[in-house]
N, C-alpha and C positions, 0 to 999 in steps of 0.2 A: 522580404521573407528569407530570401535565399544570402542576403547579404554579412548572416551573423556567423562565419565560418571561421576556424583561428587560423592566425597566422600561419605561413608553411607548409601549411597543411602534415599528415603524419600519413605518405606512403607506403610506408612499410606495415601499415596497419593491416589485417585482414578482415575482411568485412563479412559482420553476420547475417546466416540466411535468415528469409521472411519466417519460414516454416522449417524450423530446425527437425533435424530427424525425420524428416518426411521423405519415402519414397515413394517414388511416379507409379509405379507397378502395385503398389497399394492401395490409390487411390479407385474407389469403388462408386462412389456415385459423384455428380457435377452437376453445379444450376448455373447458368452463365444467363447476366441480367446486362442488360443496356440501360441506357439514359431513354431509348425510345420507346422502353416501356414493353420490348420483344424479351420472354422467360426463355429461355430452352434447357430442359432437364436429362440430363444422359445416367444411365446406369451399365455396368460395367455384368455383364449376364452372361456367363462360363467361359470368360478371357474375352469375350468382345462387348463392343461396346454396342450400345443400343439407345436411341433416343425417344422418350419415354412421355414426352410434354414437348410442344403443343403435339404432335402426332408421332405414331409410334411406327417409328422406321428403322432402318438400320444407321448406324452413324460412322464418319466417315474415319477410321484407325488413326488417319497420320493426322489428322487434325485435332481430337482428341488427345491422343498420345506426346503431340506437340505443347497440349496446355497442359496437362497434367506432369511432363518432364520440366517444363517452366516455373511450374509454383513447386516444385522439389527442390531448383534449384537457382531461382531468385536470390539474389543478394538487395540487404540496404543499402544503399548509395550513403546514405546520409541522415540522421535524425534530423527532421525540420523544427517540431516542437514538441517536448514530452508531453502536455496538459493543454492540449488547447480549449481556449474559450469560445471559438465561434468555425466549424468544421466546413462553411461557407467558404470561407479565404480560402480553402484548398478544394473545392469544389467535391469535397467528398458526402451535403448535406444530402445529393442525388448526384450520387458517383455515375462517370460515364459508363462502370461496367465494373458489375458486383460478382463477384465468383466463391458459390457456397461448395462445398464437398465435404466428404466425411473417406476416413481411409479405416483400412481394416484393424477391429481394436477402438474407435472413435466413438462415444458416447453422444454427443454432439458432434454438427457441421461447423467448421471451421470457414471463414470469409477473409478473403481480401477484395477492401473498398478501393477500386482507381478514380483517383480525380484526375483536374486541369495539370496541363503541363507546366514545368515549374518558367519562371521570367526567362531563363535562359532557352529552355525549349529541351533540354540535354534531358533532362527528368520529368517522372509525373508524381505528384504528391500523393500517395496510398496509407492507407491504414485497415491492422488489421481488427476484426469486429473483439476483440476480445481482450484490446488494449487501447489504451488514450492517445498514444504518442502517433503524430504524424510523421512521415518519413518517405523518404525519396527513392524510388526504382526507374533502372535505365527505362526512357522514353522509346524504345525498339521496341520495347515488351507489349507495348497496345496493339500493334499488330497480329501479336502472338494471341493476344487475352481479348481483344475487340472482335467475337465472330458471333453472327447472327444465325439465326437456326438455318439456313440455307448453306451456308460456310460447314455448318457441324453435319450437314445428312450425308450420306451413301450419294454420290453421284454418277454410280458405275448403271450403265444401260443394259449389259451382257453378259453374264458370267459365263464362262467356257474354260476346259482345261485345254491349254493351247496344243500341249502333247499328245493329245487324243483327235485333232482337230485333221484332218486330210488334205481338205480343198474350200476353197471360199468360193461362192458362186455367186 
């Protein structure tokens, strides 16, 4: 799959984002889907975020804010195939982790599918819901984009303002 690149390759290319025009800080709602079949749906409620599905808690800023600054600015690695005939080969027919959002202005939620990583392991094959073409994003980015509703909730025990605070007993 990966083996059809031209010669030389052209470095001085600049490489187009997933989601052109898109800013982080726009983004207002998020459905982050796994291959295990776990939904977790966050809504973005007067600057913070809030996780809305399966249970409605608070959700955690910098992890959040980590995905949403990611899909603003994702680059393509590489076009794998404009038209594919079978979205299996790239593991995207039950992507490891589907990520729907809609940004301020959006009529529709916009999706990007992550499949398997590419032969080399350097890429994962992604497509987005809204075009045919297959295409490759840095393999680091599943870290960023693979988090389970546990990863996305508030894990803070205490809140206190520390300035106001005297003595610990």
């Amino acid at each position: 799959v990966t083996w059809k690149q031209p010669l030389g390759g052209d470095t001085g290319k600049k490489q187009e984002k997933v989601f052109a025009a898109l800013e982080s800080d726009k983004i207002e709602q998020l459905t982050v889907n796994l291959a295990s079949g776990e939904t977790t749906s966050l809504k973005k409620d007067g600057g913070a975020w809030q996780m809305t599905q399966p249970i409605a808690v608070k959700a955690d800023e910098s992890e959040v804010s980590g995905i949403t600054s990611a899909l603003s600015s994702i680059e393509v690695t590489r076009v794998v195939d404009e038209n594919p005939t079978n979205l299996n080969d790239y593991g995207l027919s039950n992507p490891r982790v589907q990520l729907s959002f809609k940004a301020s202005g959006d009529k529709d939620a916009r999706t990007l599918l992550i499949g398997e990583k590419s032969p080399t392991g350097g890429d994962l094959f992604a497509k987005r819901n809204d075009e045919k073409r297959v295409f490759l994003i840095p393999a680091f980015q599943e870290t960023t984009f693979n988090k389970s509703t546990f990863d996305l909730r508030e894990k803070t025990l205490l809140m206190f303002d520390r300035d106001k605070g005297d003595a610990i007993d």
